[in-house]
N, C-alpha and C positions, 0 to 999 in steps of 0.2 A: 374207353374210346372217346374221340372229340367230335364226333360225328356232328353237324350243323353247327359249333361253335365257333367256324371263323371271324374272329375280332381284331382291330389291330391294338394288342395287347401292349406293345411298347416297352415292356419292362419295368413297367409303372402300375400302381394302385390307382384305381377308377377315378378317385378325387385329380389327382395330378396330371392325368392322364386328360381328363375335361377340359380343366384349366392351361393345361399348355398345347389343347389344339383349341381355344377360344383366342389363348393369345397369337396364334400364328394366324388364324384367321383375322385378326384386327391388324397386323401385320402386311399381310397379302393385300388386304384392300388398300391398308393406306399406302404402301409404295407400290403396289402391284407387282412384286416380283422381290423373292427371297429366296436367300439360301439356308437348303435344311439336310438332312438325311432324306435317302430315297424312299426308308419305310415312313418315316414321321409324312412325307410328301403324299404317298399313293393314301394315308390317312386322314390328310386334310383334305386333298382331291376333290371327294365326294360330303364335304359340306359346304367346302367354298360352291362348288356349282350348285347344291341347295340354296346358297343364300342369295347367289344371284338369279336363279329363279322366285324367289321371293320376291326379290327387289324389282321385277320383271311385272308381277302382281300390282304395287304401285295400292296396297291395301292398306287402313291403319291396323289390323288383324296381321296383315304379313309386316310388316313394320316392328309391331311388337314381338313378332317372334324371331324375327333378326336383331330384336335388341336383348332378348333374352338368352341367346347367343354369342351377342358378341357385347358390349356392355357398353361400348366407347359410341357415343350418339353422335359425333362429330362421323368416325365413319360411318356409320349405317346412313346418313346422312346423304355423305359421299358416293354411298353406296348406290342407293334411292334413285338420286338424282341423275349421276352422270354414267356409274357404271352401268345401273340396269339400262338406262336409253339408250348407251353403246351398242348392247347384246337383245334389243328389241328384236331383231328378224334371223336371231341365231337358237337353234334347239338344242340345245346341250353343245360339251364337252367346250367348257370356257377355261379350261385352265389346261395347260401345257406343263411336261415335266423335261427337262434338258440337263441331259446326264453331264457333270466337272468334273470327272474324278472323284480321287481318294483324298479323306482325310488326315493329314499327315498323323497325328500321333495314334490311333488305334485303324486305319484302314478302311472305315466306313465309306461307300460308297456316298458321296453331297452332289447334289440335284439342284438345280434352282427351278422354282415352281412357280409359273408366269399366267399373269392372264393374256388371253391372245388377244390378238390386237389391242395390244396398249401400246403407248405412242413412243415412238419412240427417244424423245427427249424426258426427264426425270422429272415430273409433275411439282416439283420445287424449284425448278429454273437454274438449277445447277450444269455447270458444265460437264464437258468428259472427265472425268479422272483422272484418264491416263495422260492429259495434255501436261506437255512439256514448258516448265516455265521458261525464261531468257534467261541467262545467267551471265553475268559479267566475263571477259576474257578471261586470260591469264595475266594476272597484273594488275586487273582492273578492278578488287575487290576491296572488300570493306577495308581489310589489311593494308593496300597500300593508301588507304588515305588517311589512318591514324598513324602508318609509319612511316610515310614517305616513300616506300620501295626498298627492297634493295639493293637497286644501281643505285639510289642517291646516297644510299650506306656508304658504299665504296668509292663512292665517288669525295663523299667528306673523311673517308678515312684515309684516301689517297691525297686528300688536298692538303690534311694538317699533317701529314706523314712527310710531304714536298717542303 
């Protein structure tokens, strides 16, 4: 019987299993918001909001134990500074799970896993994505200015034809 061993096992040996919720943690903070699986998600969950109660402490004692976590000092940095003073007057549950569907090639249920209240423009100054560039007409493209067009095709091959 499995009686009190719920862990999120993941399909993974302990070492791998560390290491790749260490790296989606250094992930989460630095863009605040990823897409994962919903299990891989509900097993970050509850360290990412550990570590921003940590970062809420504002200790060199909780400092080192979010770098022993998470290994990238540029985040935890980030972390310290700007995330924990966002969630100063908030007690728990800073991260959100927002169900997207299926994964197309096996079906897995992908989550993106957010911290709440983050801003919402992409903390690298990027635009939308989805924006639409201008594109030249029809006619108007790179093509007819290295070949003239079409109508002026036919237009010189009606004129040496006359």
């Amino acid at each position: 019987m499995r009686h009190r061993n719920h862990r999120f096992r993941l399909g993974r040996v302990s070492e791998h299993r560390t290491a790749m919720l260490r790296n989606m943690l250094v992930a989460l903070f630095r863009h605040e918001r990823i897409e994962t699986t919903e299990a891989k998600a509900k097993a970050v969950r509850g360290l990412a909001d550990h570590m921003v109660t940590l970062a809420k402490r504002e200790s060199l004692h909780a400092r080192r134990q979010a770098l022993s976590m998470m290994p990238d000092t540029e985040v935890v940095r980030r972390l310290f500074d700007q995330i924990g003073a966002r969630y100063a007057d908030r007690h728990g549950g800073y991260t959100r799970i927002i169900h997207a569907g299926v994964r197309r090639g096996d079906g897995a249920p992908v989550v993106y896993l957010e911290l709440v209240d983050r801003p919402e423009t992409p903390p690298d100054g990027k635009g939308k994505k989805g924006e639409k560039k201008e594109r030249p007409g029809k006619g108007e493209g790179k093509a007819q200015a290295e070949s003239g067009g079409k109508r002026k095709k036919k237009e010189k091959a009606a004129a040496a034809s006359a």
